[in-house]
N, C-alpha and C positions, 0 to 999 in steps of 0.2 A: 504494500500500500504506500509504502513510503518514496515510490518511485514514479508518484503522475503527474502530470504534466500537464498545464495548464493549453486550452485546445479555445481559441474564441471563433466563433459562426462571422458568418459576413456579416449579420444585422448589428450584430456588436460593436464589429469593427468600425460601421459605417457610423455607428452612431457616438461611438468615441472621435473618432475624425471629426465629426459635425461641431462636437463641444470645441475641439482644441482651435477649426478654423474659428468660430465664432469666437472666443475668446482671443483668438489673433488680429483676428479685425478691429473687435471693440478695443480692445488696448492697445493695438499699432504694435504690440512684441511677442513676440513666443515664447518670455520668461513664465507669467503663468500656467501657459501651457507644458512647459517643458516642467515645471513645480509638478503640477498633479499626474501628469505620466509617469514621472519619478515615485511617488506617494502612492500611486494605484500601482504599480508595480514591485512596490514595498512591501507593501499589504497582501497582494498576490501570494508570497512570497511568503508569508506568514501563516495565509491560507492553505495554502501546498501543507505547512505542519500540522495545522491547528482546521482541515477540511468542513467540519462541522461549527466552526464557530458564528457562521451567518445565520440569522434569522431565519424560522422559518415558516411557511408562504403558501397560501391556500391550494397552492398546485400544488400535487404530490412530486415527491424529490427534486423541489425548486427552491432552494434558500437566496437568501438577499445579504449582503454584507455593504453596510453602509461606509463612506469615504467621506469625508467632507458631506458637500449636498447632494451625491451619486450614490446610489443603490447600483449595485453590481448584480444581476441575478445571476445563477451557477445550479446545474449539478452536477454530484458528483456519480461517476463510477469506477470499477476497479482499479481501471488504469490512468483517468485523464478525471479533470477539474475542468466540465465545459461552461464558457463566458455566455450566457446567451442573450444578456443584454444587459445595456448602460442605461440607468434615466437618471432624469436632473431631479430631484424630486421637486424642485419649483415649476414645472410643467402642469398644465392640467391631466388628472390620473386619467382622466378615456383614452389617454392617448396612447398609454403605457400597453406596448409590447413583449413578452416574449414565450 
């Protein structure tokens, strides 16, 4: 168990991307961005030890681990820690996917 590896879906991907341009734009830098990519991949990384530490989420084997204002959704199984989606939680929730 001790050897899975962190696997994220396109939708994830796409919606972590989303956050880091929009926060590029609005601040003109990619310092904050390049901050919370560090810290969510920190945290990842804690998750890998500690799999079970996120909340958990009225879909079955879907937990949430909170970042800042990011909810990370995940499950896990044997081998891989899959990312399956990023929301901001200041968003309206209808919108929330995964």
């Amino acid at each position: 168990m001790a050897n899975r590896r962190i696997v994220w879906t396109l939708l994830a991907k796409l919606q972590l991307k989303a956050i880091f341009e929009y926060f590029n734009f609005r601040n003109k830098s990619k310092i904050y961005s390049l901050n919370l990519n560090r810290l969510i991949q920190t945290e990842l990384n804690i998750l890998l030890q500690q799999p079970t530490i996120g909340k958990k989420t009225d879909s079955i084997n879907v937990r949430a681990l909170l970042i800042e204002d990011y909810y990370i959704f995940y499950e896990i199984n044997e081998t891989h820690i899959i990312i399956l989606s990023v929301w901001d939680t200041r968003q309206d929730p209808k919108r929330l996917k995964y």
